[in-house]
N, C-alpha and C positions, 0 to 999 in steps of 0.2 A: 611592380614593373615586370614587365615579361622577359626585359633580356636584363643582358649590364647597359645602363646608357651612359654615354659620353653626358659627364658632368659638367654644365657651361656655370662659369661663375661670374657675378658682377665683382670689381675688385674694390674700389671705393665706399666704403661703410658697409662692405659687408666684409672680405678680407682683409680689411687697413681701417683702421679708424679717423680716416679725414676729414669728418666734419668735426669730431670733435677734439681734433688736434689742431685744426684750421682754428676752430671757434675759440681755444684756449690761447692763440696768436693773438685772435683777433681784439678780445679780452684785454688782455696783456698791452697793446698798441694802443686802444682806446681807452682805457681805463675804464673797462666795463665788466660784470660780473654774469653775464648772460648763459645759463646751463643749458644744456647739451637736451636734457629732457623739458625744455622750454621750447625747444625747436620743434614746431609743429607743423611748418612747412618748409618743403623743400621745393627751388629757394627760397631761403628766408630773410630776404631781405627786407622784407616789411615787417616780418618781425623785429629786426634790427636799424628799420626807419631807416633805410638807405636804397638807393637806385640800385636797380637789378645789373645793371652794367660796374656799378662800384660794386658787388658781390664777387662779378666772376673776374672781374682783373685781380680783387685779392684774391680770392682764390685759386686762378691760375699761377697769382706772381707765388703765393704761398707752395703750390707744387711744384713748382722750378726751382725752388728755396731747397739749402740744408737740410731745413726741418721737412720739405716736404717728402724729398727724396730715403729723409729715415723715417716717415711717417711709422706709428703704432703698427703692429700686427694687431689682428682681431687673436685675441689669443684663447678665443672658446673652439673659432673656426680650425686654428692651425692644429689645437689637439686634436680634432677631429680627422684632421689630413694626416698626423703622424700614426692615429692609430686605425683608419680604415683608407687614407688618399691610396694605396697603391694596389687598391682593388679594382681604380676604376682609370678609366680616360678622362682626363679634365681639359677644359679650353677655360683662358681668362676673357672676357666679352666684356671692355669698359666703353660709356661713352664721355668722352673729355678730346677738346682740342688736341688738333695733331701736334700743334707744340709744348706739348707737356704731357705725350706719350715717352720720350726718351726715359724719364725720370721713372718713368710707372713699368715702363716694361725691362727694366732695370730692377724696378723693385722687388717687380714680380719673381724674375729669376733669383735674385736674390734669395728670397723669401719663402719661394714654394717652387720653385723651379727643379725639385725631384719629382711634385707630379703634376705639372702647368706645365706642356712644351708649346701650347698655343696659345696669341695674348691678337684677341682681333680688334680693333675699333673700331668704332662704330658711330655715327655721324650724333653731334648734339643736339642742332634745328638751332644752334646762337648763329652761326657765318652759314649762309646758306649758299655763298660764292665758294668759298675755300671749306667747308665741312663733308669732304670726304666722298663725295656726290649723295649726303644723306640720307647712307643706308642705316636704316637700323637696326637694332639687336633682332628685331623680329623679323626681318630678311635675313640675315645673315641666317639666325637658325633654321629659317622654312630652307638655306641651304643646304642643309646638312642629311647626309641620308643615312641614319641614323635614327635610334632612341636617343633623346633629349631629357635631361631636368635641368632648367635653368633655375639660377638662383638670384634674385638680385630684390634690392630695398626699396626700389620703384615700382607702386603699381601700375603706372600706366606699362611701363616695361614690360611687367607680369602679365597684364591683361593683354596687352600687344601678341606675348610669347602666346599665351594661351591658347590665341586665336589660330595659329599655325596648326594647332592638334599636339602640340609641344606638352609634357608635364613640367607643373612651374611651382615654385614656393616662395611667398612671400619671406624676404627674411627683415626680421624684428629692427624697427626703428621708432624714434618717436612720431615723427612726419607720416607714416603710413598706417593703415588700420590694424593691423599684425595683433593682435593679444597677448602671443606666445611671449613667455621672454625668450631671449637666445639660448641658456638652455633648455628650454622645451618647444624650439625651434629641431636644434641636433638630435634631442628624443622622434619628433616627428620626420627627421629628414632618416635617421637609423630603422625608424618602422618601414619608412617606404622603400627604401631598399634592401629590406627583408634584413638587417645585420643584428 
């Protein structure tokens, strides 16, 4: 990369482990044994033989939750933020209903908020009335007048970002094509930043 760019982060499965803290709920509720590397789509609700609308209420009600609110750190990520985050400019870019932004941009501070001071939303495509007038991660960043890498576990996201002229990294899930593991994600994200 030519300059430093402003690092945009996805925060859900990539800095917090919420799907597979969601899915150990969920588990647990329904007396079901379902792994985390079982999950090969996001959503997974057909994998879990259930309505895509029973997916996101649980897992909205689960982020409103106790548990959602201490949700898991990604704790491969956050060593990586203690030992290079304060090189660079970071932004958090989630997209999740506006009413279970409280808990996440709470977290966020919480959690990484010595190098996160921006946490933007960004519209899901579920409420197309009430979602934010849905903008997404890939507008937002074509705002930005800036060097960009976004990061986030969605390719459509990635490929969205892409298309702006943005540098994007796929980061490692089951659901997505990714190969890497996570760490030979932080290996490939430390090359491209020259660290």
């Amino acid at each position: 990369m030519s300059e430093l760019p402003i690092i945009v982060w996805d925060v859900d499965d990539v800095l917090n482990k919420l799907m597979d803290s969601w899915l150990k709920s969920w588990n647990q509720k329904n007396d079901l044994n379902v792994a985390l590397m079982n999950i090969k789509d996001n959503p997974p609700h057909e994998i879990l033989k259930i309505s895509k609308e029973t997916y996101f209420n649980s897992l909205d009600d689960f982020r409103n939750s106790e548990a959602g609110i201490n949700v898991e750190e990604n704790s491969i990520v956050k060593n990586w933020f203690e030992n290079h985050g304060s090189r660079y400019n970071h932004m958090a870019c989630s997209a999740r209903p506006i009413h279970t932004m409280p808990n996440q941009a709470w977290w966020i501070y919480h959690n990484y908020g010595q190098w996160i001071h921006t946490v933007h939303v960004a519209g899901t495509g579920r409420n197309k009335e009430m979602d934010y007038k849905n903008i997404s991660k890939a507008d937002f960043i074509s705002w930005i007048d800036k060097e960009v890498l976004f990061i986030d576990d969605s390719e459509e996201n990635v490929n969205a970002v892409s298309e702006t002229g943005s540098e994007t990294m796929l980061y490692p899930q089951p659901w997505n094509s990714s190969k890497h593991s996570e760490e030979e994600f932080i290996a490939k994200l430390n090359e491209k930043l020259g660290l």
